[in-house]
N, C-alpha and C positions, 0 to 999 in steps of 0.2 A: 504494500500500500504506500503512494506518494502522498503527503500531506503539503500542500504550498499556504507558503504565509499572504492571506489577504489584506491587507491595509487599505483601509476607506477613512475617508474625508468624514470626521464628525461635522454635522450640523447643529447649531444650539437651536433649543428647544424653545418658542415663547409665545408668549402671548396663545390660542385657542388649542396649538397643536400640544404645546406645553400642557392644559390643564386636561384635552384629551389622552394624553399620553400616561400621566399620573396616576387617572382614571384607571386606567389598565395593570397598575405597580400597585395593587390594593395591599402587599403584604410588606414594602417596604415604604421607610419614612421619608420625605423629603427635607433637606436642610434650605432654611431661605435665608435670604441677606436681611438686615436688620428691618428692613421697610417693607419687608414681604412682596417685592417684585422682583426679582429672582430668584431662582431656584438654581441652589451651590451645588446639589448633586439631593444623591436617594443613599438609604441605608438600610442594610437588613443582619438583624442579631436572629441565629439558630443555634439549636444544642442537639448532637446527634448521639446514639444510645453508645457508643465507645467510640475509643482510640482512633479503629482502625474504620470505622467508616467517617469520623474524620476527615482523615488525610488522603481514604479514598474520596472524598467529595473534593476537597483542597486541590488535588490530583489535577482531576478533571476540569474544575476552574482555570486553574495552572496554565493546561494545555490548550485550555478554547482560549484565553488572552492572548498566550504566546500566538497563537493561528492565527487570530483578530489583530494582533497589534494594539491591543486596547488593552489595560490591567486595573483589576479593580486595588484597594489597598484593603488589606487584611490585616486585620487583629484576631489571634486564637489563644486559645489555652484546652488543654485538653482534648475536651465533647463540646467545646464552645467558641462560636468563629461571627467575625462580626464584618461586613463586608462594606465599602463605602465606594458609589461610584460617583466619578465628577470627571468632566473632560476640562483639561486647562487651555486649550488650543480652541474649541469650538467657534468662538469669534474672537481673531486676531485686536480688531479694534476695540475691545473690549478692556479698559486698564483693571479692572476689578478680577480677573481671572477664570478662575474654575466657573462652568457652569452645566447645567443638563442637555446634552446631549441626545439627538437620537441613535450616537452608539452605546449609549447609556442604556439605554428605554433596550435595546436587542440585546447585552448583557444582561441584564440584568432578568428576563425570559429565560434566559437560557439558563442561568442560575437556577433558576426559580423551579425550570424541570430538572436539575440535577439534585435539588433537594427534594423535590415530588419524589424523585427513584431511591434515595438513598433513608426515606423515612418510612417506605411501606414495609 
């Protein structure tokens, strides 16, 4: 099996497409900038029953970012992984940085079924 690395152009997320997208991310948080008109990124805390399915979720993350060229940032400990997505490039002219993405919004699915398989 050949696996090539795909790299796609984030698009920031705003205004109707923005709050439709969110819509869709029912199980993680959105962080917003102090005035609540942007959205910094999304966040999702899970606890899987051990170790090792874990680091097989972690695994698999791992691997779709690498593929994607996208990486969410992780914090874990254990049975416990806390995921934070925010694109810092999405709009160049943007001085304020990180924002939400619709490579965000497609990670962030794909997560979302790697924890659907790794909790049944």
């Amino acid at each position: 099996m050949h696996n090539k690395i795909i790299r796609v152009a984030s698009n920031a997320l705003t205004g109707g497409k923005l709050l439709e997208k969110l819509k869709t991310l029912t199980r993680w948080e959105a962080q917003w900038n102090p005035h609540r008109t942007k959205c910094l990124g999304i966040t999702r805390e899970v606890t899987f029953k051990d170790y090792e399915t874990t680091w097989a979720f972690l695994t698999r993350v791992s691997m779709r970012s690498h593929l994607w060229g996208h990486h969410p940032l992780i914090h874990t400990s254990y049975t416990w992984v806390k995921l934070e997505l925010r694109t810092h490039d999405a709009d160049p002219l943007d001085p304020d940085g990180a924002q939400l993405s619709d490579m965000d919004a497609r990670m962030a699915k794909r997560i979302d079924s790697y924890i659907d398989d790794m909790i049944r």
